[in-house]
MARRO-778296 format. One record per residue: x, y, z of N, C-alpha, C in turn; residue number from 1; residue in one letter. Coordinates in Angstrom, 3 decimals, padded with zeros to 6 digits. Each point is the difference from the previous one (the first is absolute). Layout:
<recs>
- neast | nnorth | nup | caeast | canorth | caup | ceast | cnorth | cup | resi | resn
- X | Y | Z | X | Y | Z | X | Y | Z | NUM | A .
...
</recs>
This chain:
<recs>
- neast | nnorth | nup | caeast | canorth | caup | ceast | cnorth | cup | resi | resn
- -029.361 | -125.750 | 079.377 | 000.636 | -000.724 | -001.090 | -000.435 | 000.613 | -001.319 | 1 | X .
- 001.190 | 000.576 | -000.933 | -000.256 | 000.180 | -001.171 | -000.472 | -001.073 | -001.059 | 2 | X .
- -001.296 | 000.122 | -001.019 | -000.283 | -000.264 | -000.720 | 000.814 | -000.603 | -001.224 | 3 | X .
- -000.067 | -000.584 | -001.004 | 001.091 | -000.388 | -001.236 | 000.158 | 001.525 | -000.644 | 4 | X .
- -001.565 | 000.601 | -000.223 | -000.152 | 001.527 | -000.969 | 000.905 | 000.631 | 000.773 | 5 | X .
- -000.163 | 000.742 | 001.367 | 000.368 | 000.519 | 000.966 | 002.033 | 000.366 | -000.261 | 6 | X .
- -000.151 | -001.362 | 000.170 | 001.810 | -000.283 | -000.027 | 000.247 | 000.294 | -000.960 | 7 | X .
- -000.655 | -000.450 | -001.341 | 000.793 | 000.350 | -001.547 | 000.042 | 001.531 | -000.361 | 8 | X .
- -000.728 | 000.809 | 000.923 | -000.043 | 001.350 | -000.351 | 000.898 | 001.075 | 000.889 | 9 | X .
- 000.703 | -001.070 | 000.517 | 001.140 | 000.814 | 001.211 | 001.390 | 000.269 | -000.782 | 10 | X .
- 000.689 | 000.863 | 000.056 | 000.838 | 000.257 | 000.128 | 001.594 | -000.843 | 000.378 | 11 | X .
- 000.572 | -000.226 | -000.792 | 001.583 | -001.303 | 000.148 | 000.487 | 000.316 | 001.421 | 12 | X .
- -000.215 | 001.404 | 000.263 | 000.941 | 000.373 | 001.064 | -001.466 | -000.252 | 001.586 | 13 | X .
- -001.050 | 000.475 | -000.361 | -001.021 | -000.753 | 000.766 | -000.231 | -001.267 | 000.459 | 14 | X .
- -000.162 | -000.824 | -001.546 | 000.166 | -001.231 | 000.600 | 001.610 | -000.229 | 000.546 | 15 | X .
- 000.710 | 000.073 | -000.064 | 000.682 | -000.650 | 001.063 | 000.259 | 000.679 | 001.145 | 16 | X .
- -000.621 | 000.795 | 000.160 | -000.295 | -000.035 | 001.701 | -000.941 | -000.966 | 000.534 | 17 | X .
- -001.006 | -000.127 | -000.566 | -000.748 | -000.554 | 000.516 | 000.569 | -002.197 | -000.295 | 18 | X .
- 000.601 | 000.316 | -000.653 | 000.262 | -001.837 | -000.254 | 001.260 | 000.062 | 000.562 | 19 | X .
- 000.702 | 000.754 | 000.716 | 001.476 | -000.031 | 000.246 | 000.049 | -001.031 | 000.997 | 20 | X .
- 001.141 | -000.543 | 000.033 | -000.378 | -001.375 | 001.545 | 000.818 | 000.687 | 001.671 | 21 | X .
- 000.120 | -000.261 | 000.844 | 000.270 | 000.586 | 001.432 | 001.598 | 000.235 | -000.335 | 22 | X .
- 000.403 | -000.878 | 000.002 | 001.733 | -000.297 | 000.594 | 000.416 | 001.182 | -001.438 | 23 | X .
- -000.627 | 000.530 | -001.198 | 000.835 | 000.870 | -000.431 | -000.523 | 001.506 | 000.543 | 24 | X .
- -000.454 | 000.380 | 000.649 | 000.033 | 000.806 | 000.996 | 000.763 | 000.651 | 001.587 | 25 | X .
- 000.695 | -001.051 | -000.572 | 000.875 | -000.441 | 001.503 | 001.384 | 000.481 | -000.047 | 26 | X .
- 000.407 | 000.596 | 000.009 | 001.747 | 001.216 | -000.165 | 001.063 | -001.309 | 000.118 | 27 | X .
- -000.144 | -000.489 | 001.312 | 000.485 | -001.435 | 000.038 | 000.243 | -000.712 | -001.176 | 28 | X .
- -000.969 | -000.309 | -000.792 | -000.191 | -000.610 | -000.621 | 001.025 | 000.187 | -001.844 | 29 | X .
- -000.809 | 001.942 | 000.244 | 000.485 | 000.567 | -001.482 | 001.617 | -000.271 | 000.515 | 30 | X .
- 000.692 | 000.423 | 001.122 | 001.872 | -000.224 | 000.336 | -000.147 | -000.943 | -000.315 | 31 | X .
- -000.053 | -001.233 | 000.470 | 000.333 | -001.111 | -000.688 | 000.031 | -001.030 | -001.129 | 32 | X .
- -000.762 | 000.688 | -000.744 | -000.185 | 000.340 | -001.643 | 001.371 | 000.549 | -000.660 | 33 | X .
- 000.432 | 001.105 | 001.064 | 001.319 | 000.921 | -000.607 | 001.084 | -000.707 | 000.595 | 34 | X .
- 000.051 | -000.775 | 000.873 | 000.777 | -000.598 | 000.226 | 000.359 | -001.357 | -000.830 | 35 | X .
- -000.724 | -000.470 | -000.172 | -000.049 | -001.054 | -001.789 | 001.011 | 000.467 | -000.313 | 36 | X .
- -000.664 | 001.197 | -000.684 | 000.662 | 000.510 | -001.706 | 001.311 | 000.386 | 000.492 | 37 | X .
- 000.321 | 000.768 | 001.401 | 001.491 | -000.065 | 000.237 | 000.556 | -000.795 | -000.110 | 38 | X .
- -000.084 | -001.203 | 000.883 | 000.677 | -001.535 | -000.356 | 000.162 | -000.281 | -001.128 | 39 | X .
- -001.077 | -000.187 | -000.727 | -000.281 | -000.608 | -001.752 | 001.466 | 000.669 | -000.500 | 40 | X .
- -000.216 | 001.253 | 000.125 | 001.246 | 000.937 | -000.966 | 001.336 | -000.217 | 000.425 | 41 | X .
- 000.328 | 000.065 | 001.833 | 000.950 | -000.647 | 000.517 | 000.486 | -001.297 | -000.754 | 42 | X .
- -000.918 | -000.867 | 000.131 | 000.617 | -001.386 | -000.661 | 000.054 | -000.302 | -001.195 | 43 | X .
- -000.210 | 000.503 | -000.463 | 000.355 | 000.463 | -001.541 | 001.039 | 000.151 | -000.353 | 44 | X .
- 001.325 | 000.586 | 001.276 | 001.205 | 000.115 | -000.757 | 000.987 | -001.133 | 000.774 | 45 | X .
- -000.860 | -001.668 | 000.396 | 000.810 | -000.732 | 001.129 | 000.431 | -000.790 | -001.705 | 46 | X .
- 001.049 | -000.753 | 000.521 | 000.930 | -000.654 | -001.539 | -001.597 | -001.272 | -000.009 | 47 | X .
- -000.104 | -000.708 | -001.219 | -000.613 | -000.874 | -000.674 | 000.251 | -001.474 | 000.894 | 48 | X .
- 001.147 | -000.339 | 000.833 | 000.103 | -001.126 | 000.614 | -000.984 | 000.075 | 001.325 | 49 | X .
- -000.244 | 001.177 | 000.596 | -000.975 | 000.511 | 000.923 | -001.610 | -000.195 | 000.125 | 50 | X .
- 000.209 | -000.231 | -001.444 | -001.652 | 000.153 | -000.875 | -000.932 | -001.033 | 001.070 | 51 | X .
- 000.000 | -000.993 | -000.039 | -000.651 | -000.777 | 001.146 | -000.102 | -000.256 | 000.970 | 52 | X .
- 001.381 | 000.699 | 000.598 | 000.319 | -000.071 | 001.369 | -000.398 | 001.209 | 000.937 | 53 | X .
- 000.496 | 000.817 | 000.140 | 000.000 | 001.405 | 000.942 | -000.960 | 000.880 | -000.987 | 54 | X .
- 000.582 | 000.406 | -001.212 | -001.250 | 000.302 | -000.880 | -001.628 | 000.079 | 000.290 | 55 | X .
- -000.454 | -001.237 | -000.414 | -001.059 | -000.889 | 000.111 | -000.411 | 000.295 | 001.698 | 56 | X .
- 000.890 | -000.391 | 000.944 | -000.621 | 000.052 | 001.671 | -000.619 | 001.272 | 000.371 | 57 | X .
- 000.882 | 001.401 | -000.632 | 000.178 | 000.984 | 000.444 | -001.671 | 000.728 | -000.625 | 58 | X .
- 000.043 | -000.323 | -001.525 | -001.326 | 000.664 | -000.741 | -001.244 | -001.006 | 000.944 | 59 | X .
- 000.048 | -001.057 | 000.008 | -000.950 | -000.581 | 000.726 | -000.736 | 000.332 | 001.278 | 60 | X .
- 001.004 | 000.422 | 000.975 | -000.252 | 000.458 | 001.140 | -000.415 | 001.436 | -000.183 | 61 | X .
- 000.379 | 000.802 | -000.843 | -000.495 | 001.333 | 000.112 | -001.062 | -000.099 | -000.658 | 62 | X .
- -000.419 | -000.551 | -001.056 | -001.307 | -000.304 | -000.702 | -001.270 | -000.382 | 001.116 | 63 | X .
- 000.212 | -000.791 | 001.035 | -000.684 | -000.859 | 001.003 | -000.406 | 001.152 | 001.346 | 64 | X .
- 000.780 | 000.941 | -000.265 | 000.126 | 000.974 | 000.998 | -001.820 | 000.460 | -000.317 | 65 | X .
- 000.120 | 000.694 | -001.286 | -001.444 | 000.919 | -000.466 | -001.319 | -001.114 | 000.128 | 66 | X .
- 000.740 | -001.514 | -000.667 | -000.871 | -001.082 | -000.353 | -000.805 | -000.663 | 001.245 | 67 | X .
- 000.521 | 000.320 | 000.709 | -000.701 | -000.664 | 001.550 | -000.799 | 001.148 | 000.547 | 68 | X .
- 000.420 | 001.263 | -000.271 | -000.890 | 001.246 | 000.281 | -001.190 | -000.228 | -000.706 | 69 | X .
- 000.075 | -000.401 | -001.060 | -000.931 | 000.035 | -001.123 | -001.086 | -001.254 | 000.176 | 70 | X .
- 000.245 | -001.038 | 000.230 | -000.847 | -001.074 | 000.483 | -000.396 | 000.184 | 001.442 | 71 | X .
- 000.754 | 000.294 | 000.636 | -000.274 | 000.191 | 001.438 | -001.327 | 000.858 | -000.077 | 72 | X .
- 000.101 | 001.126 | -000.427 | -000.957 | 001.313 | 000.184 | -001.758 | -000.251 | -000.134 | 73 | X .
- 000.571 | -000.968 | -001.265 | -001.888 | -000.470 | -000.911 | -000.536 | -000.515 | 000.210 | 74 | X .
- -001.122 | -000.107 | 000.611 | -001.247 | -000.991 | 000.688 | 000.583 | -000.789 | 001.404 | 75 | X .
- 000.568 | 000.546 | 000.575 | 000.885 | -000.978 | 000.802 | -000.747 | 000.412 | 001.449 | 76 | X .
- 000.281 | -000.669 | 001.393 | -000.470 | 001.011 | 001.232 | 001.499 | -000.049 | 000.158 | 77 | X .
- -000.177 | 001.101 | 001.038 | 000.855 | 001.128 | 000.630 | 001.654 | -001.514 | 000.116 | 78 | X .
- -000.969 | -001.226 | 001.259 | 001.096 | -000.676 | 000.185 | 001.067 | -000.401 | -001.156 | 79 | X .
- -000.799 | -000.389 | -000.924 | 000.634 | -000.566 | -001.406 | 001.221 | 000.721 | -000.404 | 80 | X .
- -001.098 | 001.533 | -000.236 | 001.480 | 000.728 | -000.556 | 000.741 | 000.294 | 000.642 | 81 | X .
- 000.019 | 000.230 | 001.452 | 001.172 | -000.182 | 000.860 | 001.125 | -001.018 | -000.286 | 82 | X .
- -000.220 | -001.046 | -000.199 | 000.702 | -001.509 | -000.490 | 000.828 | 000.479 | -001.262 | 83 | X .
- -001.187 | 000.515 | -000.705 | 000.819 | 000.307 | -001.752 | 001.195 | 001.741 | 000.262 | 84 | X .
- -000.522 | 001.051 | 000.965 | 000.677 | 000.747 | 000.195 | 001.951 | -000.736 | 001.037 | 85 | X .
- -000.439 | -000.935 | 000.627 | 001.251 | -000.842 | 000.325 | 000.784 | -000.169 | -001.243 | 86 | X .
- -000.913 | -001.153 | -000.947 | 000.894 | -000.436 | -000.880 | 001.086 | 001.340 | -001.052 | 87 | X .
- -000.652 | 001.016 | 000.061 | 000.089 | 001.162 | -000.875 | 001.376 | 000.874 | 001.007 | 88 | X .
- -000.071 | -000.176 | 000.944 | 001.473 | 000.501 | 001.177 | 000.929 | -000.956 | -000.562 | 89 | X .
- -000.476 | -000.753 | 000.283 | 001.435 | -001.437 | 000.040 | 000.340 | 000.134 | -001.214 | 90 | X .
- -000.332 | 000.297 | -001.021 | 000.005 | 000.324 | -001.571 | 001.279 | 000.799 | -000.042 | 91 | X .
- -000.436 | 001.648 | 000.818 | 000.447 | 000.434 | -000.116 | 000.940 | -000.021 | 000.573 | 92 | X .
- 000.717 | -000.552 | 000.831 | 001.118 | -000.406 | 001.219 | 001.128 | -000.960 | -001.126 | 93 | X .
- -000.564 | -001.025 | -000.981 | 000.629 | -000.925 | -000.907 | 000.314 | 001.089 | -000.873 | 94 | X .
- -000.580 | 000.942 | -000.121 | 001.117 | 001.414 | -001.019 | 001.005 | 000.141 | 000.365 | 95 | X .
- -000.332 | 000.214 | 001.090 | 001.293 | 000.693 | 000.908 | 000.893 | -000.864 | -000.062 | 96 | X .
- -000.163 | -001.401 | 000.791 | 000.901 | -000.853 | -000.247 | 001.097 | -000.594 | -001.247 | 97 | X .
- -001.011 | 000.402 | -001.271 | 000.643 | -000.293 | -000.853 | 001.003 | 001.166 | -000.673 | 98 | X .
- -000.260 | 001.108 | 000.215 | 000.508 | 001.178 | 000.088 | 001.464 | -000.270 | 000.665 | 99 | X .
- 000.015 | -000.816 | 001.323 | 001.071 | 000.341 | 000.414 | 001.184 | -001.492 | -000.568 | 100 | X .
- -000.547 | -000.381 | -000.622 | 000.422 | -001.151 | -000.727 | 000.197 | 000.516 | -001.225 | 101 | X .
- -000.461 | 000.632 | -000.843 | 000.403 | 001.049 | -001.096 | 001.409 | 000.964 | 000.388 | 102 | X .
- -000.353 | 000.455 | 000.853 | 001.107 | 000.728 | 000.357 | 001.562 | -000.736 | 000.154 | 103 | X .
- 000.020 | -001.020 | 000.654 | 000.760 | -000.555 | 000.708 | 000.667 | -000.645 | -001.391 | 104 | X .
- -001.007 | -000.411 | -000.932 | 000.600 | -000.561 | -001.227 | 000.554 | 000.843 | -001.204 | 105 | X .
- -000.196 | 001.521 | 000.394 | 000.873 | 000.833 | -001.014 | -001.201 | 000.792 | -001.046 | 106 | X .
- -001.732 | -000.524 | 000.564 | -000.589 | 000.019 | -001.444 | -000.781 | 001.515 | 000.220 | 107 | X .
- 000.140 | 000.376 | 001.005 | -001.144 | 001.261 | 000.813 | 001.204 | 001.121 | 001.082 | 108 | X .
- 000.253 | 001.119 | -000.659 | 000.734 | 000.876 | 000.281 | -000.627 | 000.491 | 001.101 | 109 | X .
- 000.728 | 000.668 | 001.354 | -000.955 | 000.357 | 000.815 | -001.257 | 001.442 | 000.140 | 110 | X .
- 000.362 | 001.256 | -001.181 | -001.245 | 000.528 | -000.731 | -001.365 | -001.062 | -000.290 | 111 | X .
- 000.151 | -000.704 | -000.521 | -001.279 | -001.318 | -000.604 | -000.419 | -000.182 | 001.377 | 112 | X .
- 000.730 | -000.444 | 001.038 | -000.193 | -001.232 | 000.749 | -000.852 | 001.244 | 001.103 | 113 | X .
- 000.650 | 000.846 | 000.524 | -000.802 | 001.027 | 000.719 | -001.325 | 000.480 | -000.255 | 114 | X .
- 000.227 | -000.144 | -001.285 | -001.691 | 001.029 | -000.477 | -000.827 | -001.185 | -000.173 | 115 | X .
- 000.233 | -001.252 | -000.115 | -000.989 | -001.188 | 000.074 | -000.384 | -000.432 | 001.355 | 116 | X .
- 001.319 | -000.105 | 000.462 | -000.376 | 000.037 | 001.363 | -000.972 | 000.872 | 001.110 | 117 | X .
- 000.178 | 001.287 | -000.308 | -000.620 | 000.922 | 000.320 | -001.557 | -000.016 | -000.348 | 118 | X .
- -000.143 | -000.695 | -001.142 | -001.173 | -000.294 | -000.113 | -000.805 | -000.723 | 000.320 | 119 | X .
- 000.899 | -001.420 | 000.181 | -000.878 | -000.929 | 001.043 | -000.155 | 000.058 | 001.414 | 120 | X .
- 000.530 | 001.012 | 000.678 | -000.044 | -000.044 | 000.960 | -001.165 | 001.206 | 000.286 | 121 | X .
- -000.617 | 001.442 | -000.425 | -001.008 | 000.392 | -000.475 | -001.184 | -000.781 | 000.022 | 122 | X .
- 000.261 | -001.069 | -001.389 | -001.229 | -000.989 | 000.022 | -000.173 | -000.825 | 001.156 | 123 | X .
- 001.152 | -000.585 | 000.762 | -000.235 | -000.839 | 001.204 | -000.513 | 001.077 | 001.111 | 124 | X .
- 000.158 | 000.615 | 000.315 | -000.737 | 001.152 | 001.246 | -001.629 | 000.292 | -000.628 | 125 | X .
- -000.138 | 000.335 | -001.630 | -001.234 | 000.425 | -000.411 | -000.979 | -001.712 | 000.762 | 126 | X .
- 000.437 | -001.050 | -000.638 | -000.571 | -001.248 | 000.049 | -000.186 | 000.002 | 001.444 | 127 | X .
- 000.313 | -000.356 | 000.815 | 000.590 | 000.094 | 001.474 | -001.051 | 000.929 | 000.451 | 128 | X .
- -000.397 | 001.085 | -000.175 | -001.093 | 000.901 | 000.497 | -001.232 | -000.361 | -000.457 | 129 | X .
- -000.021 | -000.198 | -001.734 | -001.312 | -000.695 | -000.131 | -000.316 | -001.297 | 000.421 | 130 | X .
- 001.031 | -000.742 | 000.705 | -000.748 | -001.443 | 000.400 | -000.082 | 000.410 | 001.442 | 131 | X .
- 000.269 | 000.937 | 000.253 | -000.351 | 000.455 | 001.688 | -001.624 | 000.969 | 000.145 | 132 | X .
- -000.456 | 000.435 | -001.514 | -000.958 | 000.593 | 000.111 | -001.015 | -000.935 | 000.065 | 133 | X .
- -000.138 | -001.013 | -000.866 | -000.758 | -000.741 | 000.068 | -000.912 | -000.693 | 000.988 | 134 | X .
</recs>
């Protein structure tokens, strides 16, 4: 364990290696981060009556995707984050779903809908192996 002196004399890019937390180490983890910001930007161009409805479901669930990685990972045992790596699939499965409910409603061209898709399904096989490593 570093000292208070110790630490204050490290380096920005030092210390955060050393203070970095697990789950952002995790590739898993960084995709589904990028999978956010795809959605985020996706729904960005759904009309304003959407705003609470499909909108709102769609950023939520992809947000929950990284967010359950992220709690799951930290101080937890193995079983736990297994539980939180579940919730973080099913996350990503309610993308999909809503994806195809986007589509169906005119708001997600099928370019958008493929390359999001494509992505959760990536993250669901990555997740899927790490709750099998465990």
């Amino acid at each position: 364990m570093l000292n208070q002196n110790a630490m204050h004399n490290l380096s920005p890019e030092n210390l955060s290696v050393i203070m970095s937390f697990k789950f952002e180490k995790l590739i898993v983890w960084q995709k589904s981060v990028d999978l956010s910001a795809e959605v985020h930007e996706l729904t960005r161009t759904f009309p304003k009556e959407e705003l609470f409805i499909l909108t709102s479901q769609t950023k939520r669930a992809a947000d929950s995707v990284s967010l359950n990685i992220a709690e799951g990972s930290t101080g937890q045992s193995n079983p736990e984050f297994k539980k939180f790596l579940g919730y973080s699939l099913r996350s990503s499965i309610e993308v999909v779903g809503c994806l195809y409910l986007g589509r169906r409603r005119g708001l997600i061209n099928q370019p958008d809908f493929d390359k999001i898709y494509k992505q959760c399904e990536e993250i669901l096989v990555m997740i899927n192996a790490l709750r099998n490593s465990l």
